[in-house]
mmCIF file of the protein (N, C-alpha, C, O) and its ligand, coordinates in Angstrom:
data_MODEL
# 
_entry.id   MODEL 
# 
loop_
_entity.id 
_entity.type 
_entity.pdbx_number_of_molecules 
1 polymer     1 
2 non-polymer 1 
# 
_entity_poly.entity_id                      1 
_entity_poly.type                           'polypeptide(L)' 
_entity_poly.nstd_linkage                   no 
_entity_poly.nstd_monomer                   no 
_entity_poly.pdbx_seq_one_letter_code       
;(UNK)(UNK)(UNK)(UNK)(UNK)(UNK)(UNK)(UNK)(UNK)(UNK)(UNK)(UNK)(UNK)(UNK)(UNK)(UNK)
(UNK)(UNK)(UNK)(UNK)(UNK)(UNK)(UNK)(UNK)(UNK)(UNK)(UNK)(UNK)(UNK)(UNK)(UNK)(UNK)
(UNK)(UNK)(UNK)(UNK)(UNK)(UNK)(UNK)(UNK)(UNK)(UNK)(UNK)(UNK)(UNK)(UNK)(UNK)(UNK)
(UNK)(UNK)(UNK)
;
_entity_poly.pdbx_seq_one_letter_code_can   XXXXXXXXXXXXXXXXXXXXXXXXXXXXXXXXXXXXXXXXXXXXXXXXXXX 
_entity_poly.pdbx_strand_id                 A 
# 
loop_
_entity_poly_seq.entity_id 
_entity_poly_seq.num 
_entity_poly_seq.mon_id 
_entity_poly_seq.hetero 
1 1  UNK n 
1 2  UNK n 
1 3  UNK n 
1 4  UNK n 
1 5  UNK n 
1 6  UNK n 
1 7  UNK n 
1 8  UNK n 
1 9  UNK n 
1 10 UNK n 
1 11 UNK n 
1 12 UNK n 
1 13 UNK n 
1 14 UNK n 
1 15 UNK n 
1 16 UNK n 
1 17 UNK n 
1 18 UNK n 
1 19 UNK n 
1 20 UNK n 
1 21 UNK n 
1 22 UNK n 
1 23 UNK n 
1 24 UNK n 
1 25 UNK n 
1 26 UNK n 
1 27 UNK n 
1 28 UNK n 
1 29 UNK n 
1 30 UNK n 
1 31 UNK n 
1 32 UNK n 
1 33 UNK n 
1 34 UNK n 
1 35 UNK n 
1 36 UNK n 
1 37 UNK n 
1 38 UNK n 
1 39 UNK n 
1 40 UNK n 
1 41 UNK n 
1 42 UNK n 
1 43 UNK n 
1 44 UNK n 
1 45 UNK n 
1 46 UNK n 
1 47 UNK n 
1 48 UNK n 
1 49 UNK n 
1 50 UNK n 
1 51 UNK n 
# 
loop_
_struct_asym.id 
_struct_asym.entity_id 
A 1 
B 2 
# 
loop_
_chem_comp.id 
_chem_comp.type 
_chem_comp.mon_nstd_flag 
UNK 'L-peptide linking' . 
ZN  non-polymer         . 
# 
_pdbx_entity_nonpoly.entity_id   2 
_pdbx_entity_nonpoly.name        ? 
_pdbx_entity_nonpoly.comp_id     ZN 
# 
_pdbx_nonpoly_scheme.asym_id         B 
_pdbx_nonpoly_scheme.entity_id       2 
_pdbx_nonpoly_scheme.mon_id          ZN 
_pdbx_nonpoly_scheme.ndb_seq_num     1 
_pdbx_nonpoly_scheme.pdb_seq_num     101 
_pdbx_nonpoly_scheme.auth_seq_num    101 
_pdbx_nonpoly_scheme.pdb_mon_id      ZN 
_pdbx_nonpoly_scheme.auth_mon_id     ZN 
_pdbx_nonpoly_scheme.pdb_strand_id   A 
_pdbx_nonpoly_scheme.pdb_ins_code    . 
# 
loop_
_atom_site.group_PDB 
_atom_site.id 
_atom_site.type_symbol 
_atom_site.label_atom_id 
_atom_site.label_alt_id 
_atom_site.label_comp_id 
_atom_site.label_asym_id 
_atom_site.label_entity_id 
_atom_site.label_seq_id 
_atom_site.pdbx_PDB_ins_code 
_atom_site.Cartn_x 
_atom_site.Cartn_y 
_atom_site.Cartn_z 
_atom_site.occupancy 
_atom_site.B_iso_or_equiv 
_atom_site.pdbx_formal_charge 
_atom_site.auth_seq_id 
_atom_site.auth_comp_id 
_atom_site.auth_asym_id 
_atom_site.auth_atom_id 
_atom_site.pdbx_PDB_model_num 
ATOM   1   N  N  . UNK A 1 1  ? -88.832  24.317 -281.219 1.00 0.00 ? 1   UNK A N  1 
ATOM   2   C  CA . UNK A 1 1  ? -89.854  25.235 -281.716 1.00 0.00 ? 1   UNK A CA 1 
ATOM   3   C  C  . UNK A 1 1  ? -90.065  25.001 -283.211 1.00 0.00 ? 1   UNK A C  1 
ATOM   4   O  O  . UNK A 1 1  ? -89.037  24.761 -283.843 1.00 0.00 ? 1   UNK A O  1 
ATOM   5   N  N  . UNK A 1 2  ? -91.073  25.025 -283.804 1.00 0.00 ? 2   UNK A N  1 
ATOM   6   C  CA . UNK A 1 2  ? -91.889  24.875 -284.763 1.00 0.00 ? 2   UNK A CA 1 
ATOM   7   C  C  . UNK A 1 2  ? -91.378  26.309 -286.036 1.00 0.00 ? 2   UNK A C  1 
ATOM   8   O  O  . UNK A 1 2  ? -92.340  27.075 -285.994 1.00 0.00 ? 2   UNK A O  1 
ATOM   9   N  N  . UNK A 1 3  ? -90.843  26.606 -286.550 1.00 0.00 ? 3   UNK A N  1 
ATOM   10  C  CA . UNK A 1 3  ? -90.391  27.745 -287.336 1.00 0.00 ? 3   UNK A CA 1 
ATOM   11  C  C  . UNK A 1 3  ? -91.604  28.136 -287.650 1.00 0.00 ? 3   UNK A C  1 
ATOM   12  O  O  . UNK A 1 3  ? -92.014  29.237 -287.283 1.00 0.00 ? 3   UNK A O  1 
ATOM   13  N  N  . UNK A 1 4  ? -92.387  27.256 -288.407 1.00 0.00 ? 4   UNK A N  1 
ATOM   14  C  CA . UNK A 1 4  ? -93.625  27.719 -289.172 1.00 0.00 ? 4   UNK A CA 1 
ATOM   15  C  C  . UNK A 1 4  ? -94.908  28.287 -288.171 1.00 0.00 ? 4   UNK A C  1 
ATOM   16  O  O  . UNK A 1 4  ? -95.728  29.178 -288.395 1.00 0.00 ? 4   UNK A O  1 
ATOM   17  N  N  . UNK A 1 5  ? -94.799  27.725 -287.418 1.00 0.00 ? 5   UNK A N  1 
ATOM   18  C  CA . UNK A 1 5  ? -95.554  28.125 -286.516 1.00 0.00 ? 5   UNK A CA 1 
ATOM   19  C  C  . UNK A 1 5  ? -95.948  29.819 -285.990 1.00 0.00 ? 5   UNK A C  1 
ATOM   20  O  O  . UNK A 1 5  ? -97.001  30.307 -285.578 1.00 0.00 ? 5   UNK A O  1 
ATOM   21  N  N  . UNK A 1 6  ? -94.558  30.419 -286.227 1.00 0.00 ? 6   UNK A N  1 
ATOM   22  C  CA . UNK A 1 6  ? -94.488  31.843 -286.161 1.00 0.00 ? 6   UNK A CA 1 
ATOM   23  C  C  . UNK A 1 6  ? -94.263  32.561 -287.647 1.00 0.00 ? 6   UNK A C  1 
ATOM   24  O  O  . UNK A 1 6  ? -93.934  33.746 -287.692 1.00 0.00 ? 6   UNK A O  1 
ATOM   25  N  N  . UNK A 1 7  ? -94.394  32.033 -288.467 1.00 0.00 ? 7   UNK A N  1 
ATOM   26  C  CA . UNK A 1 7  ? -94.662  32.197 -290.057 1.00 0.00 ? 7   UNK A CA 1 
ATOM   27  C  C  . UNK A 1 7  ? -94.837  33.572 -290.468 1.00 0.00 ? 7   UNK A C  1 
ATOM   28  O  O  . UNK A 1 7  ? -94.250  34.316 -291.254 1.00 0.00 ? 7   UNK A O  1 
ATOM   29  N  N  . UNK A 1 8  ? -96.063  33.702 -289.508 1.00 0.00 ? 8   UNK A N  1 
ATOM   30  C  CA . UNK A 1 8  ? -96.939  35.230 -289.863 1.00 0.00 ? 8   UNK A CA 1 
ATOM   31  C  C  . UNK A 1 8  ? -96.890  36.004 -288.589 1.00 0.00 ? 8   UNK A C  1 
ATOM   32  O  O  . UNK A 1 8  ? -96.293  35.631 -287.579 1.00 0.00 ? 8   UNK A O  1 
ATOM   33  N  N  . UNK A 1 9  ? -97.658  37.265 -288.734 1.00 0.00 ? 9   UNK A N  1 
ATOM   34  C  CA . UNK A 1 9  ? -97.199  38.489 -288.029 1.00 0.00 ? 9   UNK A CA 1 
ATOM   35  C  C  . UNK A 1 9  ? -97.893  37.671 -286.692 1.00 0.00 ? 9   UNK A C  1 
ATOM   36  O  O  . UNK A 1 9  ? -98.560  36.641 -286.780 1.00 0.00 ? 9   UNK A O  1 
ATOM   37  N  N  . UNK A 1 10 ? -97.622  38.268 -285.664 1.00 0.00 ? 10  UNK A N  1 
ATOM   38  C  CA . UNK A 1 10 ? -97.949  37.986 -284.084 1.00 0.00 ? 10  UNK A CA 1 
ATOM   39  C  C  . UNK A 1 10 ? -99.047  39.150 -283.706 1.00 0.00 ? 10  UNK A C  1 
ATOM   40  O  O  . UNK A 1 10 ? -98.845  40.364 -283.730 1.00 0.00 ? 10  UNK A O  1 
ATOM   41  N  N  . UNK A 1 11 ? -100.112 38.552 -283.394 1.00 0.00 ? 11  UNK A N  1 
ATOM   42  C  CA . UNK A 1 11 ? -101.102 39.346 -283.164 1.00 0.00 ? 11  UNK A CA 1 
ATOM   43  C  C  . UNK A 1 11 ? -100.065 40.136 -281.671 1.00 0.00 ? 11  UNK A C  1 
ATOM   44  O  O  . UNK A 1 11 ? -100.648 41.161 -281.321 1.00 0.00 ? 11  UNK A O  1 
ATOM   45  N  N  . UNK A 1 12 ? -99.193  39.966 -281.091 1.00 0.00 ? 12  UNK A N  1 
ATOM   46  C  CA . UNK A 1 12 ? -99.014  40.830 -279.914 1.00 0.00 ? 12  UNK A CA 1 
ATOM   47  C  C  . UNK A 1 12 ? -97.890  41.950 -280.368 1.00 0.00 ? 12  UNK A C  1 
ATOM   48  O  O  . UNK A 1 12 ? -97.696  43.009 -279.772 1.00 0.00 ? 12  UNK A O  1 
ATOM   49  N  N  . UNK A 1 13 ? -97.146  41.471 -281.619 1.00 0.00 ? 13  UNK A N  1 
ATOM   50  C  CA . UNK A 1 13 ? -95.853  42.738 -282.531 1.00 0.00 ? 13  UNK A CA 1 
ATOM   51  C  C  . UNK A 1 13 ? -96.587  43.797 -282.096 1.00 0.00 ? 13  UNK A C  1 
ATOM   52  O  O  . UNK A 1 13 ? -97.712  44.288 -282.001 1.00 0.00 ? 13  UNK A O  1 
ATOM   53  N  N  . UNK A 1 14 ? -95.001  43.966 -281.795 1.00 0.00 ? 14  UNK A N  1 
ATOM   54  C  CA . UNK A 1 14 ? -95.226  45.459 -281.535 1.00 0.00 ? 14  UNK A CA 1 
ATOM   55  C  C  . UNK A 1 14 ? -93.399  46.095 -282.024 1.00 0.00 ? 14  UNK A C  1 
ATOM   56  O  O  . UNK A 1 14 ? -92.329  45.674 -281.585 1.00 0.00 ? 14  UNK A O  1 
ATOM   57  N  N  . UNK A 1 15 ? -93.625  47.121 -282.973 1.00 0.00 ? 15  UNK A N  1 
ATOM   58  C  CA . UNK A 1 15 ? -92.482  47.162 -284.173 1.00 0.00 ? 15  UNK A CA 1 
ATOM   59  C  C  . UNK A 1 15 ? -91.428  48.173 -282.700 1.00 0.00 ? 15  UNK A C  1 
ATOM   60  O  O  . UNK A 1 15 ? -91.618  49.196 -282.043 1.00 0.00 ? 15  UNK A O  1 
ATOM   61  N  N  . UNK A 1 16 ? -90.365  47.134 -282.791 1.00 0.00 ? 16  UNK A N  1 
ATOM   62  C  CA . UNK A 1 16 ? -89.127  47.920 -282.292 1.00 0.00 ? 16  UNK A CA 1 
ATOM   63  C  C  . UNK A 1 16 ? -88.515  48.487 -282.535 1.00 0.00 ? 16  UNK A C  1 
ATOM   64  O  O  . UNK A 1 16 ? -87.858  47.705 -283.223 1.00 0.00 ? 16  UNK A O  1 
ATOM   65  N  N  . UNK A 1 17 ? -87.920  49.537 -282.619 1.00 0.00 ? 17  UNK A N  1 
ATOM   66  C  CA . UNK A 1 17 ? -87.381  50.722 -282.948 1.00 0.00 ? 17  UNK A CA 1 
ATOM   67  C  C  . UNK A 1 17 ? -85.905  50.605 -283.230 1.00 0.00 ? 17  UNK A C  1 
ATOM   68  O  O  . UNK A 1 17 ? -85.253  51.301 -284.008 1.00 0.00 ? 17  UNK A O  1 
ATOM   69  N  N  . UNK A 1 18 ? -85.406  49.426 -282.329 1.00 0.00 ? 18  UNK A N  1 
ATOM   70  C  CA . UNK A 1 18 ? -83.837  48.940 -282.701 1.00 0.00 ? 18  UNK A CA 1 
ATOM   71  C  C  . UNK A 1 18 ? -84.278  48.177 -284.124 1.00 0.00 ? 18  UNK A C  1 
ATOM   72  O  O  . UNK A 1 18 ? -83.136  48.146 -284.582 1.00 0.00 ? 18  UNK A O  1 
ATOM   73  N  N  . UNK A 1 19 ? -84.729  47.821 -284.704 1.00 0.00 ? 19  UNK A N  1 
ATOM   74  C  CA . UNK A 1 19 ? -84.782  47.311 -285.855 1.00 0.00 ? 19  UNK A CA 1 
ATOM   75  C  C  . UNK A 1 19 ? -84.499  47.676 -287.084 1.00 0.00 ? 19  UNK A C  1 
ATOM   76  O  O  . UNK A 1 19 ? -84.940  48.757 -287.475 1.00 0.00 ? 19  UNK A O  1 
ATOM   77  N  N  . UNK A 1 20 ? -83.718  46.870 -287.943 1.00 0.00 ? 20  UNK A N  1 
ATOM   78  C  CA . UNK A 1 20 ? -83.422  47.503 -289.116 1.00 0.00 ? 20  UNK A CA 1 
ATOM   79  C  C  . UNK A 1 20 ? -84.624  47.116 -290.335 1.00 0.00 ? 20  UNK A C  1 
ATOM   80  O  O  . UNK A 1 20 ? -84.758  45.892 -290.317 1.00 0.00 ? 20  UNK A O  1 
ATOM   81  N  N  . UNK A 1 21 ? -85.442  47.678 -291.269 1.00 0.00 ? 21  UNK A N  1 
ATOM   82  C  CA . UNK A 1 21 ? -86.714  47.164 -291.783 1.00 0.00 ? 21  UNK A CA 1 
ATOM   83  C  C  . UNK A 1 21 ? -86.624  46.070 -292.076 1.00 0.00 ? 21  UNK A C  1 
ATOM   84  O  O  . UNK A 1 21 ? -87.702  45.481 -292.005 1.00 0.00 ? 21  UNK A O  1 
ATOM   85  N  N  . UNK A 1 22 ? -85.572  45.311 -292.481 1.00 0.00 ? 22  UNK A N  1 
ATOM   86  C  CA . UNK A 1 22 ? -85.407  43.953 -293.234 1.00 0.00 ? 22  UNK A CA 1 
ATOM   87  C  C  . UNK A 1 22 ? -85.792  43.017 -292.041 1.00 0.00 ? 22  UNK A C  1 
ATOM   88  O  O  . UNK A 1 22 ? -86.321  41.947 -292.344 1.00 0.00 ? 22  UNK A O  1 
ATOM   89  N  N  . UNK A 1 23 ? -85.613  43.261 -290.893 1.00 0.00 ? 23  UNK A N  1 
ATOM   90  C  CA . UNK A 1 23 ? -86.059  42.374 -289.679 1.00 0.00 ? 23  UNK A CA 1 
ATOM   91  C  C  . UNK A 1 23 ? -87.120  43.034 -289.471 1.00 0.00 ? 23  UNK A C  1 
ATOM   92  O  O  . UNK A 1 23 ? -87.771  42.102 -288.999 1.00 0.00 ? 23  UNK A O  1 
ATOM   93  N  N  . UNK A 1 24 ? -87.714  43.769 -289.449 1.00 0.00 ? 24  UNK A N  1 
ATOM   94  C  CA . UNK A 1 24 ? -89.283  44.101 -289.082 1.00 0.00 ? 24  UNK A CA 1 
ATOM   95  C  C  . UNK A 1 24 ? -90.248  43.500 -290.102 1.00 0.00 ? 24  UNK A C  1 
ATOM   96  O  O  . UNK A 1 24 ? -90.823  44.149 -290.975 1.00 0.00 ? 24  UNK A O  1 
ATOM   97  N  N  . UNK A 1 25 ? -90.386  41.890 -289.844 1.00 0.00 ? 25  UNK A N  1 
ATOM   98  C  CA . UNK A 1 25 ? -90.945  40.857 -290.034 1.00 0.00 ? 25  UNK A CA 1 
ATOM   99  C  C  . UNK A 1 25 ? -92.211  41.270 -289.482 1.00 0.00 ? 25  UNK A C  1 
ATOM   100 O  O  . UNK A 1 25 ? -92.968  41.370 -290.447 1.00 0.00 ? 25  UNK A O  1 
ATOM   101 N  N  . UNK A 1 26 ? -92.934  41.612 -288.238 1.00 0.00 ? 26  UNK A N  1 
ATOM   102 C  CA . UNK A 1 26 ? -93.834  41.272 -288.002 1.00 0.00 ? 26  UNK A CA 1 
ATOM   103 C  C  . UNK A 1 26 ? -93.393  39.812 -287.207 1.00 0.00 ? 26  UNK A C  1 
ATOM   104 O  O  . UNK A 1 26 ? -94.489  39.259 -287.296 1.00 0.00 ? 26  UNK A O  1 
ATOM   105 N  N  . UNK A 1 27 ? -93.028  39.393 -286.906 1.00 0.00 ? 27  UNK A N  1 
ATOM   106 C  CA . UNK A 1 27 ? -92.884  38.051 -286.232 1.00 0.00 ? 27  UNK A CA 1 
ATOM   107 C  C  . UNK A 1 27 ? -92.630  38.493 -284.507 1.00 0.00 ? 27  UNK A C  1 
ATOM   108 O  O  . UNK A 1 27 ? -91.898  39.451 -284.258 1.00 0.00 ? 27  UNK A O  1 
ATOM   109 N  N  . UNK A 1 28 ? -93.200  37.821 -283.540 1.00 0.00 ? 28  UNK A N  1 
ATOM   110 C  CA . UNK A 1 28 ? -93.041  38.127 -282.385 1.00 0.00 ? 28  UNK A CA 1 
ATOM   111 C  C  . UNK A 1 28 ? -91.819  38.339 -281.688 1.00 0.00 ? 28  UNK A C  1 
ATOM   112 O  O  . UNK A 1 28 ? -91.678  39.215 -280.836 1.00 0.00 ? 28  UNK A O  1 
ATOM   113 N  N  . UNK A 1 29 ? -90.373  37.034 -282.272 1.00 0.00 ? 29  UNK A N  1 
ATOM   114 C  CA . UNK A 1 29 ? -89.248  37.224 -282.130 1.00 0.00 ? 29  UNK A CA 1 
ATOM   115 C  C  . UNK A 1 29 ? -88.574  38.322 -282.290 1.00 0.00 ? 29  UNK A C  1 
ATOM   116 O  O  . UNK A 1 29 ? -87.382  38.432 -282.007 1.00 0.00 ? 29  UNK A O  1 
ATOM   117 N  N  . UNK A 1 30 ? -89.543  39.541 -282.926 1.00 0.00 ? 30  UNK A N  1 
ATOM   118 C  CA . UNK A 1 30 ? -89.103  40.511 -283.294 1.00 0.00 ? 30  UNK A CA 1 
ATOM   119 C  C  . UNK A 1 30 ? -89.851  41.889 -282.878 1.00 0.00 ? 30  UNK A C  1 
ATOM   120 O  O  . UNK A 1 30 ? -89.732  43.045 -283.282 1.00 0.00 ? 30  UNK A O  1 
ATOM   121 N  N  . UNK A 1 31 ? -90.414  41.470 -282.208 1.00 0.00 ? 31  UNK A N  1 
ATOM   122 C  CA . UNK A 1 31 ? -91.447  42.064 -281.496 1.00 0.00 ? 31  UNK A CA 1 
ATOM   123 C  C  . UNK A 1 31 ? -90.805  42.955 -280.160 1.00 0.00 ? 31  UNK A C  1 
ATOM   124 O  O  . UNK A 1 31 ? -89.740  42.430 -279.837 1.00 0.00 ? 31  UNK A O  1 
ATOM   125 N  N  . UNK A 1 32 ? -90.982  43.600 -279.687 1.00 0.00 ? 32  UNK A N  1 
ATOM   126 C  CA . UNK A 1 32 ? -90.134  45.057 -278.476 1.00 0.00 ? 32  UNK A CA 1 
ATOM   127 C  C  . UNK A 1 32 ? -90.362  44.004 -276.907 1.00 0.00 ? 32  UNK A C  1 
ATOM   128 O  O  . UNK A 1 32 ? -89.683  43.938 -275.883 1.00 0.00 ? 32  UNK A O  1 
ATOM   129 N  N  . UNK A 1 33 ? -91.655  43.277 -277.342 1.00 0.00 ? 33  UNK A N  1 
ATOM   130 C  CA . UNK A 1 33 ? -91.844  42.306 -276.258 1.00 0.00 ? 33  UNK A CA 1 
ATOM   131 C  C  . UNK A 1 33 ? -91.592  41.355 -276.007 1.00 0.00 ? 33  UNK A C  1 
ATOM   132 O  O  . UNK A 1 33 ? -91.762  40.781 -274.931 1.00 0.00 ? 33  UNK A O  1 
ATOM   133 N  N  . UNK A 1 34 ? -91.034  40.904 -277.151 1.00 0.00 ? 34  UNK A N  1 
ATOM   134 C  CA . UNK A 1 34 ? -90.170  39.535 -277.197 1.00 0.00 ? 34  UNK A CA 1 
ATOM   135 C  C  . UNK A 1 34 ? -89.611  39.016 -275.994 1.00 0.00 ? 34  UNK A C  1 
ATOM   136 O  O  . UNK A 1 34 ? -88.576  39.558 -275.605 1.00 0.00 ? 34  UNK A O  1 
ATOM   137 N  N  . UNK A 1 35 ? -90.044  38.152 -275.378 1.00 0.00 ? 35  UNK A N  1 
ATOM   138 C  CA . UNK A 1 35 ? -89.251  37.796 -274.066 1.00 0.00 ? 35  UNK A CA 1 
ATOM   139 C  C  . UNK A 1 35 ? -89.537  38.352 -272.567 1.00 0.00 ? 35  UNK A C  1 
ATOM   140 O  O  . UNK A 1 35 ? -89.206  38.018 -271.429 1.00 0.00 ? 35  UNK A O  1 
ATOM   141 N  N  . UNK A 1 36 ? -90.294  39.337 -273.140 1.00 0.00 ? 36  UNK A N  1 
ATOM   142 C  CA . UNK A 1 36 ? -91.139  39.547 -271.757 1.00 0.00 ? 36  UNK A CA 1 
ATOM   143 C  C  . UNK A 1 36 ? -92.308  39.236 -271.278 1.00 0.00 ? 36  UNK A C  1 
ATOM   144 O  O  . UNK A 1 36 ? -92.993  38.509 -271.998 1.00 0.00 ? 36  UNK A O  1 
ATOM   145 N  N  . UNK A 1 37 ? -92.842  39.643 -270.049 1.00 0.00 ? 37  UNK A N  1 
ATOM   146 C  CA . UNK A 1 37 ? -94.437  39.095 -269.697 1.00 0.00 ? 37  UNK A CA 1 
ATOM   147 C  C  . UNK A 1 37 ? -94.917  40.102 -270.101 1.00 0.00 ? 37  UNK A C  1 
ATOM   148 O  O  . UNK A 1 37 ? -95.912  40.403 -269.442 1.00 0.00 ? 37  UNK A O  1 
ATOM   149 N  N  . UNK A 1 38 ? -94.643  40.922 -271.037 1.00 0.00 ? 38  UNK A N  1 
ATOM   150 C  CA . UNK A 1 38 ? -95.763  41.450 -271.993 1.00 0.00 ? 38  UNK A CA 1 
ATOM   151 C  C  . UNK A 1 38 ? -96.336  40.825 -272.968 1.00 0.00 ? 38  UNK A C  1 
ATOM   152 O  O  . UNK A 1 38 ? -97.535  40.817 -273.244 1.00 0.00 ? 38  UNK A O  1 
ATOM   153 N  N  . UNK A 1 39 ? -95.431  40.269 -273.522 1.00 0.00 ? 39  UNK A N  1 
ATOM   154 C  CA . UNK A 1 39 ? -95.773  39.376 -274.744 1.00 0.00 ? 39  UNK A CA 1 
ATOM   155 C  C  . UNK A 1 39 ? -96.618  38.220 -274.205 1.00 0.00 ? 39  UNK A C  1 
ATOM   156 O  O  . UNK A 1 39 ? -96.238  37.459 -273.316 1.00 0.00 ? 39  UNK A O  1 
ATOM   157 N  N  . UNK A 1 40 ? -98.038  38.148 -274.953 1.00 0.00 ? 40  UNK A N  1 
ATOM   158 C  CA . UNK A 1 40 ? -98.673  36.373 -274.314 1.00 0.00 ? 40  UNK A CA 1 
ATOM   159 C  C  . UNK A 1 40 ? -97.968  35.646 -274.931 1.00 0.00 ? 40  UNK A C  1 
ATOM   160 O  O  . UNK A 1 40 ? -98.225  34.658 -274.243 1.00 0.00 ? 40  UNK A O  1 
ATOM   161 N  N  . UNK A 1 41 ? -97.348  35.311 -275.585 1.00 0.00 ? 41  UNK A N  1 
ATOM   162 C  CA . UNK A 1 41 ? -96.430  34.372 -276.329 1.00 0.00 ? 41  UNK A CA 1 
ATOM   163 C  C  . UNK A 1 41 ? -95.163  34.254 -275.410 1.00 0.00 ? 41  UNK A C  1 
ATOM   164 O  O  . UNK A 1 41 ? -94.419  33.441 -275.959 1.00 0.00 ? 41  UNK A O  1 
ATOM   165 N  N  . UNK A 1 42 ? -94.662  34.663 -274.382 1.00 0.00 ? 42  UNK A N  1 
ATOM   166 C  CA . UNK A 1 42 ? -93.764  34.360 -273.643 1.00 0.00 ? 42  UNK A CA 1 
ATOM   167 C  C  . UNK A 1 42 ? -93.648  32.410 -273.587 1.00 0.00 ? 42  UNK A C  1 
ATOM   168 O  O  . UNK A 1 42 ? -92.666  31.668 -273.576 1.00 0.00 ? 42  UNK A O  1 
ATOM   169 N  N  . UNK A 1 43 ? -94.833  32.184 -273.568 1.00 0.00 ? 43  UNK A N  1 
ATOM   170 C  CA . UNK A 1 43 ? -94.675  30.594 -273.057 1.00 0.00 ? 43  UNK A CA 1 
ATOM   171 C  C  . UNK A 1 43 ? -94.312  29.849 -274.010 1.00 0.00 ? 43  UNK A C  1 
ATOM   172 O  O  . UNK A 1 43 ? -93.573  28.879 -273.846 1.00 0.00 ? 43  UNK A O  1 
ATOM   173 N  N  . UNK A 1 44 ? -94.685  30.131 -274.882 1.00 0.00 ? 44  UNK A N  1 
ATOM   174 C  CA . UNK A 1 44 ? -94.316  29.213 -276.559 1.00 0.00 ? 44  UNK A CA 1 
ATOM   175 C  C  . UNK A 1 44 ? -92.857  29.271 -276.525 1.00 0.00 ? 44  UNK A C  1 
ATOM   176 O  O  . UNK A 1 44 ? -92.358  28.200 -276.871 1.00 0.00 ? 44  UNK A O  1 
ATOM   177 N  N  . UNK A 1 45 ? -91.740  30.473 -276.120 1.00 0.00 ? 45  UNK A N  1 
ATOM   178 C  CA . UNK A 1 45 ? -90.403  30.112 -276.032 1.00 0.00 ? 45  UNK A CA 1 
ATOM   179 C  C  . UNK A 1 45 ? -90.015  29.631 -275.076 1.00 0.00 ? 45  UNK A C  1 
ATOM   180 O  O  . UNK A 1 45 ? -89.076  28.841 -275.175 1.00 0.00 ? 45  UNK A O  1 
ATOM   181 N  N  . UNK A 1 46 ? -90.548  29.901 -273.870 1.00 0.00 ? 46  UNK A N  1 
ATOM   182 C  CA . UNK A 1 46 ? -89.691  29.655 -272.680 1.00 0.00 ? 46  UNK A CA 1 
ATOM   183 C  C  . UNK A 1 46 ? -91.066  28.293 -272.423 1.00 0.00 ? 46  UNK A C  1 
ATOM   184 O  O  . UNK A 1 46 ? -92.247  28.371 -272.760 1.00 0.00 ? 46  UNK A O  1 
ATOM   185 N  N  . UNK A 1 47 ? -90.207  26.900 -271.581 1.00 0.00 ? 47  UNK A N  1 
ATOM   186 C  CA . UNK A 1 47 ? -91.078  26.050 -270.986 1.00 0.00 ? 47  UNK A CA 1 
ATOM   187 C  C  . UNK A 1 47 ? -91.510  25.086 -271.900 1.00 0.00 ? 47  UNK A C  1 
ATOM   188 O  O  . UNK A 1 47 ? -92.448  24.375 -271.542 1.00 0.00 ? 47  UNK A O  1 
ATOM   189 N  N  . UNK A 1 48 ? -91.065  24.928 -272.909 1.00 0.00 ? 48  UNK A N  1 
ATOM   190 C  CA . UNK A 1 48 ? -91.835  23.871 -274.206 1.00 0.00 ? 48  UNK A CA 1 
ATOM   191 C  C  . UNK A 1 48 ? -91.464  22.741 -273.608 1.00 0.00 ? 48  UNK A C  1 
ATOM   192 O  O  . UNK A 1 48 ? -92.057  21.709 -273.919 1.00 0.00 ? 48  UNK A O  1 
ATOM   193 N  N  . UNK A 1 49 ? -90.607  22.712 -272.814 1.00 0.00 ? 49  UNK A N  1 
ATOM   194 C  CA . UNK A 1 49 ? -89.460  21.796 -272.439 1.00 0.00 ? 49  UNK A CA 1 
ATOM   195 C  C  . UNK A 1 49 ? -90.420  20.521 -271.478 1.00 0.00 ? 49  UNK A C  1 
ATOM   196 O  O  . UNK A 1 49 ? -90.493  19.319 -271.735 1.00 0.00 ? 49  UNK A O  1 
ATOM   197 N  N  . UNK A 1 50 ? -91.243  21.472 -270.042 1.00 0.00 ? 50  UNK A N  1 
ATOM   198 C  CA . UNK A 1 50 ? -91.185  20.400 -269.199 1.00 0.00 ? 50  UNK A CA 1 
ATOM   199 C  C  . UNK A 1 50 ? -93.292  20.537 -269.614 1.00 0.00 ? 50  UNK A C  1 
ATOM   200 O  O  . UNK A 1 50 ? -94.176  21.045 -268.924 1.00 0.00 ? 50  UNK A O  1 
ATOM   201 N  N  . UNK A 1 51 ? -93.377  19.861 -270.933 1.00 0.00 ? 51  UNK A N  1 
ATOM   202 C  CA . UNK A 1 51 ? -94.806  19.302 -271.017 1.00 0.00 ? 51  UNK A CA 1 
ATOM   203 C  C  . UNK A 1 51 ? -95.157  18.078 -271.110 1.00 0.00 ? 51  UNK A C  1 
ATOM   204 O  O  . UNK A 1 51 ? -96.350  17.781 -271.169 1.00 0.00 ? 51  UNK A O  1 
HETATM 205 ZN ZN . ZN  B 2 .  ? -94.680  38.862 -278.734 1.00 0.00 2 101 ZN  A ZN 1 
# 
C-alpha cells in the first residue's frame, strides 16, 4: 500500500469514538468503518494482492 495515497481525510471517515484525538486523523484507517463493507475503500486494503 501506497502511504501517501491515504495522506488526506477519506471522503467515507467516519470519526470513531474509540479514538484518542491524536489518531483522529481523518484517514480511513481510522475511520469506525475501517475494514468493513461499509467503507468503499474496503478494496484498496484487502485484494491489492491478486491484480
Ligand atoms: Zn473508510
Amino acid at each position: 500500500m501506497d502511504p501517501s495515497e491515504f495522506s488526506e481525510p477519506m471522503p467515507c471517515y467516519e470519526s470513531s469514538p474509540a479514538l484518542a484525538p491524536a489518531d483522529d486523523d481523518g484517514m480511513c484507517v481510522h475511520c469506525r468503518m475501517f475494514l468493513t463493507i461499509e467503507c468503499p475503500y474496503i478494496d484498496h486494503f484487502l485484494g491489492e494482492d491478486d491484480e
